[in-house]
Every structure is written in structure tokens, then in C-alpha cells.
N, CA, C and O of each residue as an XYZ file, in Angstrom:
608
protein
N      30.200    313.611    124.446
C      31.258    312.671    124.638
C      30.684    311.307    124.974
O      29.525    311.182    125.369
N      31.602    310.179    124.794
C      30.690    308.816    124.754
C      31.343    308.510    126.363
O      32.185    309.147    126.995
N      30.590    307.286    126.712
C      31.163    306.619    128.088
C      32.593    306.382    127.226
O      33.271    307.399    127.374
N      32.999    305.811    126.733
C      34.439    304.928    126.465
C      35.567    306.117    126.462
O      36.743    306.007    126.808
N      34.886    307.291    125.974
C      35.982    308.879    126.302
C      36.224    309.671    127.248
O      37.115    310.517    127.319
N      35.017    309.265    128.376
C      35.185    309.894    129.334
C      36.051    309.658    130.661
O      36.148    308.494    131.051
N      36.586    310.511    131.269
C      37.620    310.465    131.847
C      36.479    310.275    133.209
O      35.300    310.625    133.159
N      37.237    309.561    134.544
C      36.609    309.164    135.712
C      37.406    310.625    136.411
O      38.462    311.219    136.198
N      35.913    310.836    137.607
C      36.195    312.246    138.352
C      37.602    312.421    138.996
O      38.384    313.350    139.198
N      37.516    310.377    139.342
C      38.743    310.457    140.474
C      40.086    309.912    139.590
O      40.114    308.820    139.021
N      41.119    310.836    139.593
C      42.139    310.502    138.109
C      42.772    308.901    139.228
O      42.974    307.890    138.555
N      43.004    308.786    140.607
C      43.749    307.798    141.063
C      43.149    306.277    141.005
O      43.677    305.272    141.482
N      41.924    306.368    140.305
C      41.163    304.979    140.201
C      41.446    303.957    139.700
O      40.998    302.878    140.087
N      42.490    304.145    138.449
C      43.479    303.217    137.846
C      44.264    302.670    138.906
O      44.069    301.485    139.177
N      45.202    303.377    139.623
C      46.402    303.006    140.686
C      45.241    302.093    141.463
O      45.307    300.869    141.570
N      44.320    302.809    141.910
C      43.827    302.200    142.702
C      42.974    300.649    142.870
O      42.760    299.965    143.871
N      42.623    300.460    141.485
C      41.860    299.573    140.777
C      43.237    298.254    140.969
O      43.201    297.219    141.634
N      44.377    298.820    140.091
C      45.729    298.009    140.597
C      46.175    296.788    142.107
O      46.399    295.612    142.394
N      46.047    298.447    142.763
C      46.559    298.094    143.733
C      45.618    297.156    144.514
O      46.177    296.466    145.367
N      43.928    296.970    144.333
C      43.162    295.856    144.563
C      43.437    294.866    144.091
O      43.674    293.879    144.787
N      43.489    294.847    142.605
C      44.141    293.662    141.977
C      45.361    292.511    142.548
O      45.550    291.298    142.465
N      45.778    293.247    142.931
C      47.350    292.749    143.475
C      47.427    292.741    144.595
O      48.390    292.208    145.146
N      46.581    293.242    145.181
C      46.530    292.443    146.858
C      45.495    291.171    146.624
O      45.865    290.032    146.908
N      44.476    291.374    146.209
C      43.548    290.062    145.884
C      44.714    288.877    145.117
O      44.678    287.708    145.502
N      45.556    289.238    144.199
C      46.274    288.230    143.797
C      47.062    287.541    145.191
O      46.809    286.475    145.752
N      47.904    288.373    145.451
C      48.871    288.147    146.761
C      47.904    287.409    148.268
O      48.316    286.795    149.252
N      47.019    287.672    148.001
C      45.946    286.940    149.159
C      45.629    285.321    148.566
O      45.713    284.303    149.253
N      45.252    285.385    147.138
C      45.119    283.733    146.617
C      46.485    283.235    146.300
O      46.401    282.174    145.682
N      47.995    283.703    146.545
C      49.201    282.706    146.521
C      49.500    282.585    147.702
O      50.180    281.613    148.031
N      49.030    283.642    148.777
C      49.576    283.250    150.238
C      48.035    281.751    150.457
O      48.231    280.635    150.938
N      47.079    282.127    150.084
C      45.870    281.029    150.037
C      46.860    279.525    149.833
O      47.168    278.590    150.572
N      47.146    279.924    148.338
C      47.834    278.183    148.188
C      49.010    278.099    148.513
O      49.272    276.935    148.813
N      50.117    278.965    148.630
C      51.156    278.539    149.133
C      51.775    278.186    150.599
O      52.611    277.322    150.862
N      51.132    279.089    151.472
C      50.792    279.498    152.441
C      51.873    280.318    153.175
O      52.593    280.693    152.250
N      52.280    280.701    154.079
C      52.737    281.891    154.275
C      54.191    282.074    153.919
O      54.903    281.100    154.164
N      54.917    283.400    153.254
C      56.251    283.332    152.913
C      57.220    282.695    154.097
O      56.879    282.367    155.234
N      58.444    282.624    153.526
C      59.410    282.816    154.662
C      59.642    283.190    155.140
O      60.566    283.685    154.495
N      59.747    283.751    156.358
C      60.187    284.460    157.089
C      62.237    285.440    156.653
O      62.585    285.569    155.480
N      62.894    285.787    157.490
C      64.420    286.405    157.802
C      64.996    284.710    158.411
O      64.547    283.862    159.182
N      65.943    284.827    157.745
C      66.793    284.115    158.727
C      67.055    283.758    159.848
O      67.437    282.642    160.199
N      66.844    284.803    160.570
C      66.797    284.834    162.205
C      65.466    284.507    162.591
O      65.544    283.835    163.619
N      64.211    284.678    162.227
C      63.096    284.162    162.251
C      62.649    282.894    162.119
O      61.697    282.325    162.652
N      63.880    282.329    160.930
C      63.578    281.092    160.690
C      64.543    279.838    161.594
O      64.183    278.668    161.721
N      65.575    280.316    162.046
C      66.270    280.016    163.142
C      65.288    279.845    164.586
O      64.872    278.830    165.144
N      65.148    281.077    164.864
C      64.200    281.160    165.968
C      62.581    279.808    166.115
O      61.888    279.204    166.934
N      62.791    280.031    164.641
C      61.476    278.678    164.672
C      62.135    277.501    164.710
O      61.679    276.678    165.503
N      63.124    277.174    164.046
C      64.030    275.759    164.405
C      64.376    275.279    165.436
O      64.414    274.081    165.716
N      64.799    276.631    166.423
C      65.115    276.286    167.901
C      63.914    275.737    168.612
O      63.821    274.582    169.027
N      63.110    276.567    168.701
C      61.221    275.794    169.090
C      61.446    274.521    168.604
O      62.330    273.827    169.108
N      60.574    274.013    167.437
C      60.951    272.823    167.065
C      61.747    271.806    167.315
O      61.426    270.618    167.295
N      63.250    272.456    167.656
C      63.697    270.899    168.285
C      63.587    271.389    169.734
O      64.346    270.559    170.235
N      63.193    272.128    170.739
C      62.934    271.753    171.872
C      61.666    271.102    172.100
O      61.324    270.188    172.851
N      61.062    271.813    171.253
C      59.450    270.978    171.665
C      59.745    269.212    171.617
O      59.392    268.311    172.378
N      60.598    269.218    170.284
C      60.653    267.913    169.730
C      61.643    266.896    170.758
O      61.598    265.668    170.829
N      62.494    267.792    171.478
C      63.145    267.025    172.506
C      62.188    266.519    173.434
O      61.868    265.351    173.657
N      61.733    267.710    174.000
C      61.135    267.699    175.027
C      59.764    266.881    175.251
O      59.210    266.760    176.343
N      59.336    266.372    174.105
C      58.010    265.362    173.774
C      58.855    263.845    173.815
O      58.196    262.805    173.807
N      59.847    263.823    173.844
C      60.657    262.719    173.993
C      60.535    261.857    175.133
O      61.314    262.291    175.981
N      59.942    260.859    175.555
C      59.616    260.134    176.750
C      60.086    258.943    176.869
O      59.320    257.980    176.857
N      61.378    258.802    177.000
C      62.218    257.462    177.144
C      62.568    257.117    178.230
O      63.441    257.667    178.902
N      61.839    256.033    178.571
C      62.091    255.341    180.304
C      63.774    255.248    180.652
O      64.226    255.209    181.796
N      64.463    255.224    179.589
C      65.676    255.262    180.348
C      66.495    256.023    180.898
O      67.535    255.671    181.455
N      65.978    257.394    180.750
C      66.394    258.440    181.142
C      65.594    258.811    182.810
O      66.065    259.682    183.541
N      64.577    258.136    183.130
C      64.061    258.590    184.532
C      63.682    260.237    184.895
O      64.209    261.100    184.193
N      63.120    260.484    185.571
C      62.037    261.540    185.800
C      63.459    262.812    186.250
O      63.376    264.029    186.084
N      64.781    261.981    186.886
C      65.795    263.174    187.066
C      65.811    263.720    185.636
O      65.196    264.745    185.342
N      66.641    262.905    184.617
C      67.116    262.906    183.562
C      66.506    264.056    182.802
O      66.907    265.028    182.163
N      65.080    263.381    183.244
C      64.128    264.596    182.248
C      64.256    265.919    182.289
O      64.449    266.802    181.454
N      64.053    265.846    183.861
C      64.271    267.353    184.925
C      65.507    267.938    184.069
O      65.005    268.689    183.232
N      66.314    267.926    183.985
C      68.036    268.256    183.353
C      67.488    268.335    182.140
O      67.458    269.551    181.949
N      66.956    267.731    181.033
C      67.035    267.917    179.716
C      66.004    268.865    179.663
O      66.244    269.495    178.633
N      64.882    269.382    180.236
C      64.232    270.333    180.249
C      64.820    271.528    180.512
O      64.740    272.569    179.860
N      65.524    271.264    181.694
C      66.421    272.797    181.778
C      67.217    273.286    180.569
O      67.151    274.339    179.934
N      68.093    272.060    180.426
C      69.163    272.219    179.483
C      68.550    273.047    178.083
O      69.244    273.882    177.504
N      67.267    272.723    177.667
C      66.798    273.379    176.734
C      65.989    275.049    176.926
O      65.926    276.013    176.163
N      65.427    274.791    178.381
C      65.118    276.405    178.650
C      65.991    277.058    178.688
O      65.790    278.266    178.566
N      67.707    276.440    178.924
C      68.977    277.712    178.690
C      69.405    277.715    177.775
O      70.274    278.586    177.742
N      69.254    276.839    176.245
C      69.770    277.045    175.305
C      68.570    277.907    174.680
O      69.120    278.716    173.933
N      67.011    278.129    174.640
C      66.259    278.958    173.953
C      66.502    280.734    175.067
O      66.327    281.946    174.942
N      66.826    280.071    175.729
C      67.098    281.694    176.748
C      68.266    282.751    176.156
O      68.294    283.976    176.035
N      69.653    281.172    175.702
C      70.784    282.248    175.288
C      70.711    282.553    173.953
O      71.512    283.398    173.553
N      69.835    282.001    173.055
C      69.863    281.743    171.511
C      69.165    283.023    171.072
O      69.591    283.876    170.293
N      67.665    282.974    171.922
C      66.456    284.327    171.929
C      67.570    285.822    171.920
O      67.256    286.564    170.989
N      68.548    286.266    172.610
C      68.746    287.083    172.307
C      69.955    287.545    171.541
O      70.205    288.746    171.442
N      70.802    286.503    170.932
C      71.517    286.686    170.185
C      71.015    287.259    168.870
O      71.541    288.087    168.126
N      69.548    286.425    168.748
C      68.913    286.469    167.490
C      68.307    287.929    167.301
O      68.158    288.526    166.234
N      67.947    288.429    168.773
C      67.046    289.809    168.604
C      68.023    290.847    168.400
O      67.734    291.855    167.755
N      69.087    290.680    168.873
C      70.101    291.813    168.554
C      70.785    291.461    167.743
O      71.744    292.189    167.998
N      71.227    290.625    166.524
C      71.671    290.363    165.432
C      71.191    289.639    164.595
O      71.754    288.668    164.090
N      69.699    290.183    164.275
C      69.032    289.536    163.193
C      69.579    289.366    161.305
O      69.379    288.464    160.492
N      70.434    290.913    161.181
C      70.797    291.000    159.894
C      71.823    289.678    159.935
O      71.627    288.868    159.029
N      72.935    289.355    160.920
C      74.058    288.556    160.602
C      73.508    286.692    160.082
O      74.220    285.779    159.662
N      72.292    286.716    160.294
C      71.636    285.383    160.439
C      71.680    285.280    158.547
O      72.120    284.386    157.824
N      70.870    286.908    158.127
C      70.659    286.870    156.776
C      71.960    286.846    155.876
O      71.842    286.547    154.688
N      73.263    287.169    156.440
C      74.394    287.510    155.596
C      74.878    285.659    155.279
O      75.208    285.052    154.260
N      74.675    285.209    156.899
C      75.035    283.742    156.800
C      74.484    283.206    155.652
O      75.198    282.765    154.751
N      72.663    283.204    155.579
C      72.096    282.872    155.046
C      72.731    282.646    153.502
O      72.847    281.613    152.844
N      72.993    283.653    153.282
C      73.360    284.414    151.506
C      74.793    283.674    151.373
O      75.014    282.871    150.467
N      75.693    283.999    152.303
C      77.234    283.211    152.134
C      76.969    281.621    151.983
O      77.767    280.939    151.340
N      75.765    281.017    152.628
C      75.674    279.592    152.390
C      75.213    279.292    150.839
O      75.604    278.444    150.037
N      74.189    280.369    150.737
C      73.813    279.910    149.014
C      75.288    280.273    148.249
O      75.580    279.407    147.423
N      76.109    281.191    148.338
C      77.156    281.389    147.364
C      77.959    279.798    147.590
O      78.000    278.989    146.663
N      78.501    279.545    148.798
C      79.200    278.210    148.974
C      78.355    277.269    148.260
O      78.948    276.320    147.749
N      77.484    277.311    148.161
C      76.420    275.835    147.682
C      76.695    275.798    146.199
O      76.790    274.729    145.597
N      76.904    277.727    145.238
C      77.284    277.749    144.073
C      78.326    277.649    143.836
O      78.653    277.234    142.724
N      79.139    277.943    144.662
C      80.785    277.689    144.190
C      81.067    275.723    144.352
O      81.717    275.070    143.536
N      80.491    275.238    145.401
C      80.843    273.733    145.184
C      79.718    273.255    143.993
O      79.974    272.419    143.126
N      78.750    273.785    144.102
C      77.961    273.196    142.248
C      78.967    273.090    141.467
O      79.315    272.019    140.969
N      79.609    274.326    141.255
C      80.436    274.844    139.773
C      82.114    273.898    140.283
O      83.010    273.802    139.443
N      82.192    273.626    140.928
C      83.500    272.824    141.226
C      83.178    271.041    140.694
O      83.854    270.273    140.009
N      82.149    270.919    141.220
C      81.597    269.494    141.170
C      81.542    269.094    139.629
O      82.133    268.210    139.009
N      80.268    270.428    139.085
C      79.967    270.162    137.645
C      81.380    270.359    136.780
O      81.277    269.698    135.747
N      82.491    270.950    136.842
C      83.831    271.249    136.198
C      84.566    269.606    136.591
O      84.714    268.967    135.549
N      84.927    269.011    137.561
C      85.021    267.862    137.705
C      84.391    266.698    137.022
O      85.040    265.764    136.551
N      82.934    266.814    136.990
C      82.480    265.531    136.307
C      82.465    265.650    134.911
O      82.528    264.723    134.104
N      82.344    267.300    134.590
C      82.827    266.664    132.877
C      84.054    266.461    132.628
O      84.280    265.949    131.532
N      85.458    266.831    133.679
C      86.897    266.117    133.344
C      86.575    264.389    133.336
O      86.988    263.717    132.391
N      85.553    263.541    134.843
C      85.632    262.089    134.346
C      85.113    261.984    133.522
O      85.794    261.236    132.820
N      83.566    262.438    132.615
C      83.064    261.894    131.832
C      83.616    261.796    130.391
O      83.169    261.025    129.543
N      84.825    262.823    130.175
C      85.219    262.387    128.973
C      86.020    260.938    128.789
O      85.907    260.071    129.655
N      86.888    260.724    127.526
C      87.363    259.473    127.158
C      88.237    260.098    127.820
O      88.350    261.296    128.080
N      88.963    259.054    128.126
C      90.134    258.442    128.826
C      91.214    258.931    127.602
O      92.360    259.295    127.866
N      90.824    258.894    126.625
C      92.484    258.954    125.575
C      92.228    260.519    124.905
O      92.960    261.059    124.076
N      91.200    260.984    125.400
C      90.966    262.673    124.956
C      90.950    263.603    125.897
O      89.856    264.121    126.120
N      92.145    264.063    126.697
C      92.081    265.152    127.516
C      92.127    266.261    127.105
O      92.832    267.034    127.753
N      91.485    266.744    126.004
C      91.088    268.178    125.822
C      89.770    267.874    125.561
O      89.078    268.798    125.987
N      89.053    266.943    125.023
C      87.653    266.735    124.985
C      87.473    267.015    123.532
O      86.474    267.637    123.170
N      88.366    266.602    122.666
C      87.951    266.991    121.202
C      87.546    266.204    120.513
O      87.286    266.545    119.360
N      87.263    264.455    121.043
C      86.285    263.652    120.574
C      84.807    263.931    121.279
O      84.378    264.261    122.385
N      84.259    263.575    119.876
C      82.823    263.669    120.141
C      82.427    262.960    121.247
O      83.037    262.010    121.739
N      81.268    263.496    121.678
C      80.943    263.054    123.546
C      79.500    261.979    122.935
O      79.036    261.840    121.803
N      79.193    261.484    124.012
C      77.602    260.821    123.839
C      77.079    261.988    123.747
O      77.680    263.062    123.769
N      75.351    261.708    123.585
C      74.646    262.862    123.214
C      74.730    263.866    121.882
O      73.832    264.570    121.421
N      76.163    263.691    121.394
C      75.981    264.393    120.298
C      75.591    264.013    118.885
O      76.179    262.990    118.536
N      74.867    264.462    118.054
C      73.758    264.371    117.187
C      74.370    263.367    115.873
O      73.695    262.530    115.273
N      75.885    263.708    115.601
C      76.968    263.474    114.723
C      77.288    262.317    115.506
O      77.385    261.439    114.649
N      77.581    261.619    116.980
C      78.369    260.678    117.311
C      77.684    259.135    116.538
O      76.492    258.828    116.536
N      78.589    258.501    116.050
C      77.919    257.222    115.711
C      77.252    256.261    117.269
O      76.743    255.249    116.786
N      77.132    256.224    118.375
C      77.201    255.857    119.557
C      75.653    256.097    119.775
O      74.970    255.293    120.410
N      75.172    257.184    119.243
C      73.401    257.260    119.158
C      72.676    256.590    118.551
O      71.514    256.378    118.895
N      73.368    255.999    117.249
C      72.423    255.303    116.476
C      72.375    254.118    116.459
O      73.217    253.254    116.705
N      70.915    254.072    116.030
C      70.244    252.546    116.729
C      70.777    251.498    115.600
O      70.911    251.933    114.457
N      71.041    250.331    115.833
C      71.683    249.475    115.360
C      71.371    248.737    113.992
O      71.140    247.559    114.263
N      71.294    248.918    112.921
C      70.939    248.071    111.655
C      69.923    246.431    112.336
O      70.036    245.509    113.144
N      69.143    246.896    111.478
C      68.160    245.288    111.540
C      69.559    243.882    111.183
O      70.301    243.547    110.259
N      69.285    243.525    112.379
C      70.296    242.039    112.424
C      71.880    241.959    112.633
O      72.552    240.932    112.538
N      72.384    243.354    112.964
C      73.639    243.513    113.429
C      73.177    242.733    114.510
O      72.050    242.432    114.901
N      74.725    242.389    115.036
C      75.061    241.813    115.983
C      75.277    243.488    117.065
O      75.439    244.652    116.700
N      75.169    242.803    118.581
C      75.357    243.927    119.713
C      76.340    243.128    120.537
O      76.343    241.953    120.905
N      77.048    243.986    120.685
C      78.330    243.207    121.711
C      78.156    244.106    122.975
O      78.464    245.293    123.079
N      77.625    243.332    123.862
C      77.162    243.844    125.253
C      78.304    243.564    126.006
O      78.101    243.696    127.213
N      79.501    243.203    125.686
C      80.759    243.360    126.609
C      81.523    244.005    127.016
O      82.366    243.553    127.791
């Protein structure tokens, strides 16, 4: 039998050969992309950090050393009550998540149904004159050498 016919001792070396493959891939897109997203609630949880840190780096003389005192608290009780809403209802963060992308598609598809009612003519409300862009409209073509252009 030749090398190219012979079968390897270990039959899982294919899967296995794979499954290197594809973690080495998944290691050079986390390389350039850098790390996925997180859950919803994860990514919440990092937003809340962020703007306290970001408050809290805030150093404006007009607020005075009380002021500060208070806005520091004020933020250790909003990451205190937020932390466990999030740990015991992590899925509801993701449902939000998903209901915001559907709202984002339903006002796309409202918006885009609207602007092609303004963009048609004014004297064609079914839209059965030819539009710009189309290949047939005289409105594409470029103007005869020495016509006149009425830019009014």
C-alpha cells in the first residue's frame, strides 16, 4: 500500500487536526479584533463602571470637597443597586437587547416607506412615472454638445 492510501492508526486525527485549525483561526480574529462582546448584562455592567469612574475623575472646583463626598456616594449606591439587578436578571438585559434591534427595524422600514412616498413627483401618487436613476428616464442623460442648461 502507498503512503497516500494509508489510513492513520488514530481514525480521530482529522476532527482533531480541525479542531486545531479553528482554534488557531479564532485566536488570530480575537488577535485583530480583540475580544467579542460580551451579554447584555455584561455590557451594561461595564457601562455602569465607565460612567462612574468617568464621574468620579471629574474635578470641578465648584462643587467643593462636600459636593464630591455626595457624588461619590451617590455613585457607590447606584453601582451597589444596579450590581444585583444585573446578577439575578441577566437574560432580561438580552431580551431588551433584541426588542431594541427589532424597534430600530421596524422604524428603518417606516422611515424608508415614507421617503419613497416624498421622493416621488408630486403629480404621481402611485409612482408610475419614471423615477431618477432609471436607465429609460430622459433626466440621466447628459446634455447634447451646446444645448442650453436651465439651472432654474
Amino acid at each position: 500500500m502507498s503512503e497516500a492510501t494509508d489510513r492513520p492508526a488514530d481514525g480521530d486525527a482529522w476532527a482533531r487536526a480541525c479542531a486545531e485549525d479553528l482554534e488557531a483561526e479564532k485566536a488570530r480574529r480575537r488577535e485583530r479584533q480583540g475580544p467579542p462582546p460580551g451579554s447584555a448584562a455584561e455590557e451594561l455592567r461595564k457601562l455602569v463602571d465607565a460612567v462612574a469612574d468617568k464621574v468620579s475623575s471629574l474635578q470641578t472646583p465648584l462643587l467643593g470637597a462636600a459636593a464630591q463626598g455626595t457624588v461619590q456616594q451617590i455613585i457607590k449606591q447606584a453601582k451597589s443597586a444596579v450590581g444585583p439587578v444585573i446578577e439575578r436578571n441577566p437574560e432580561v438585559f438580552d431580551h431588551i437587547a433584541a426588542a431594541g434591534g427589532e424597534l430600530l427595524a421596524a422604524y428603518r422600514s417606516a422611515v424608508e416607506g415614507q421617503e419613497r412616498r416624498w421622493t416621488r413627483e408630486a403629480g404621481d401618487p402611485e409612482g408610475t412615472k419614471k423615477q431618477a436613476g432609471d436607465p429609460t428616464d430622459p433626466r440621466d442623460e447628459p446634455p447634447a454638445a451646446g444645448e442650453h442648461i436651465d439651472l432654474d
